[in-house]
N, C-alpha and C positions, 0 to 999 in steps of 0.2 A: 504493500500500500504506500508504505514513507518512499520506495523508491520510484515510483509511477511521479508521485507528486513530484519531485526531480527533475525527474526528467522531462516534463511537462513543462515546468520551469526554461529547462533546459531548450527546447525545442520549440517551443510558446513564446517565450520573453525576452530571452537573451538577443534574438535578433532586433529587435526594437530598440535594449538596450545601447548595443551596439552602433546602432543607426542614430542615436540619439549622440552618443561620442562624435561619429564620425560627420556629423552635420555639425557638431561644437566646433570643431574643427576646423571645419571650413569658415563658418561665421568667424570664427577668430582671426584664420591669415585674411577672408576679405576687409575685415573691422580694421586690422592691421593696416594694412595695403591703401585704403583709404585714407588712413590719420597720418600714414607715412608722406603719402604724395600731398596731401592738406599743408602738413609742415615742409614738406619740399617746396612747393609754393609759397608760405609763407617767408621760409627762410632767401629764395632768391628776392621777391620782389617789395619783399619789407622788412630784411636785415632781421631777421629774428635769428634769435641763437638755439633754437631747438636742434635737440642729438635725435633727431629723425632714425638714425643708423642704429642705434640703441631701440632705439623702442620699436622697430620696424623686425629687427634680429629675436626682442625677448617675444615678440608677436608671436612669429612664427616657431620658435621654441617651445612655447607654450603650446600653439597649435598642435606640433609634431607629438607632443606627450600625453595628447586628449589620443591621436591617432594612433598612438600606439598602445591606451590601452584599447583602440578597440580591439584593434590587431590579436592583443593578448587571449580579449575575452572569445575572438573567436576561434584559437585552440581548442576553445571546448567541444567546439560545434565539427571541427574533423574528421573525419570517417578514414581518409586512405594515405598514407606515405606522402605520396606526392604532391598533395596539399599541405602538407604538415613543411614538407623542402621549403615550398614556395615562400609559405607564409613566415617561415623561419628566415628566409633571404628577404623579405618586404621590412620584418624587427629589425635586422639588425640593419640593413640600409637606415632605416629611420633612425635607430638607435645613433649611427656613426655622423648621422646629420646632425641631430642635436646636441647632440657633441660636438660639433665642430664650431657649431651657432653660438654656445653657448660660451667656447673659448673663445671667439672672436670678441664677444662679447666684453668677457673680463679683458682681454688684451685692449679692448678701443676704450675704457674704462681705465686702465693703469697707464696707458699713454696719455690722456688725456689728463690726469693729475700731474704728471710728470713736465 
């Protein structure tokens, strides 16, 4: 009985779940993308000193880690190897982005105090 309800869960909701990540996500790099070019604009043509580059980078950082839990949650929902490869190479791509976003980040951060 407790295992039905499970998987039901499982099988029922998670994808919703999921879809519900992966649309945060997106809202987040467009939300981004927008405030980015906003203060791009601002910054050319009325001298504003917005770090556009900063907040354009933790943007989409943050997006990538909405995307990858959905990525995560949906190991569950795998049935065969070759989805499991796949989905294991989309993680860590993502994973090696965020990463990369995230040190750029702290480096345009310590340059810029310096």
């Amino acid at each position: 009985m407790g295992n039905n309800i499970i998987e039901l869960i499982i099988d029922e909701v998670l994808p919703y779940i999921i879809g519900t990540l992966e649309i945060m996500g997106i809202l987040i790099v467009s939300w981004s993308g927008l405030k980015a070019f906003w203060q791009y604009i601002q910054n050319f043509f009325f001298k504003k000193e917005y770090d556009l580059q900063y907040e354009f980078a933790n943007g989409l950082a943050t997006a990538l880690e909405f995307k990858m839990a959905a990525e995560i949650l949906k190991t569950v929902l795998i049935r065969e190897m070759s989805e499991l490869i796949i989905l294991g190479a989309v993680i860590v791509l993502r994973a090696l982005v965020t990463i990369l976003i995230r040190f750029e980040i702290k480096h345009n951060r310590k340059a810029k105090k310096d």
